[in-house]
N, C-alpha and C positions, 0 to 999 in steps of 0.2 A: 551772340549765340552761346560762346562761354562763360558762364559768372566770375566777373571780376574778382568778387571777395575770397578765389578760389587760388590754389597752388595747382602747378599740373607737373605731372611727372613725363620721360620722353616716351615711357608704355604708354600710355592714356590713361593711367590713373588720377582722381585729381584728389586734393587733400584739403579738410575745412579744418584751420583749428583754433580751440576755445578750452580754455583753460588748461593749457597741457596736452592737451586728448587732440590725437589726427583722426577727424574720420575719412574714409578711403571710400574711392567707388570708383566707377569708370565712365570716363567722357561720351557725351553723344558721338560725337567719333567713332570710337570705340564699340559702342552698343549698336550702332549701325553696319559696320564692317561684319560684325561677328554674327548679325541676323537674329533669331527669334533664339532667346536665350532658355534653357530647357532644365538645365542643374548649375548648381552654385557650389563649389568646394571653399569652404573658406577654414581657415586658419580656429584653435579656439581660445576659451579666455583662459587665461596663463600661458600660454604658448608667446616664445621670444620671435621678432621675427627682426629681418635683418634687412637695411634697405637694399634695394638691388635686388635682392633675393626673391625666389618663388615663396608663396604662402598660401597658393592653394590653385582652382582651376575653375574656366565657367566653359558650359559646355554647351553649344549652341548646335543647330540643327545642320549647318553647316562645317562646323568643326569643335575640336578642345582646345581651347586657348590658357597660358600659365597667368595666373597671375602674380604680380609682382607686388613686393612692400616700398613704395617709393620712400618711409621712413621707418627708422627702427624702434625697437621697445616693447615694452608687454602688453599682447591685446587685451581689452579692456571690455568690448564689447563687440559681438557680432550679431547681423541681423537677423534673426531667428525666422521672421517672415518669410524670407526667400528661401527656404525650406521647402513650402508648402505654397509661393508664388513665385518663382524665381524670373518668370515675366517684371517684376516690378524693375529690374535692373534697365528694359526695356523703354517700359511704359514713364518710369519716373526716375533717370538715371543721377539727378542730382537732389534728391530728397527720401521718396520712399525705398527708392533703389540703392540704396549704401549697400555697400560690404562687411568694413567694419571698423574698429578703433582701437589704436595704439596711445598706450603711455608713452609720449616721447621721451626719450631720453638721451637723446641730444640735438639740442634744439637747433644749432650750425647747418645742420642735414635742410633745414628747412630751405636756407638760402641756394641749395641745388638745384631747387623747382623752378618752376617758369611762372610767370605772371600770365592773364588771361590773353593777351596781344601778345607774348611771345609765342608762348602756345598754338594759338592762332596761325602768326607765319611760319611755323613751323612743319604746321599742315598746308601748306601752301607750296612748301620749300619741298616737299616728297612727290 
């Protein structure tokens, strides 16, 4: 149910990355708990963010939930789509649904995340 080739953070953020660049988004998990997603606060490009830390908020019908940077660095791009659909977080949480993407800049932070099977019992484990 989780894609393997994925990082997952212990918020439910999960991280893809390629060339440098994390892109961020939130787990089915995650988009399920929080219901029909309705606004998208996200962080902008040049803005530093910090792992651990908030970098923005999604605001669902049910609540505002923070979101977190599971890594640090300079955002590089965010999804401009979810603007004007921010249902796609919903509908396509591990492709059209991204958030957005950091320069990493240090790249250690990466081995804090969880694999797709940890992740997994993780959610098992609550």
């Amino acid at each position: 149910m989780y894609p393997e080739d994925l990082k997952y953070s212990s918020e439910h953020e999960w991280v893809r990355v390629e060339d440098g660049r994390a892109r961020v988004g939130i787990t089915h998990f995650a988009q399920d708990a929080l219901g029909d997603i309705v606004y998208v606060s996200l962080p902008e490009v040049g803005d530093q963010v910090t792992a651990g830390e908030t970098c923005g908020e999604l605001e669902s019908t049910k609540s505002v939930s923070d979101l977190y940077a599971p890594v640090g660095g300079e955002v590089v791009a965010r999804n401009e789509a979810l603007d004007s659909t921010p249902e796609l977080v919903n509908n396509d949480p591990y492709a059209g649904g991204w958030l957005f993407e950091v320069a990493v800049t240090d790249a250690s932070q990466l081995e804090g995340l969880m694999d797709a099977a940890t992740y997994e019992q993780s959610l098992d484990a609550s």
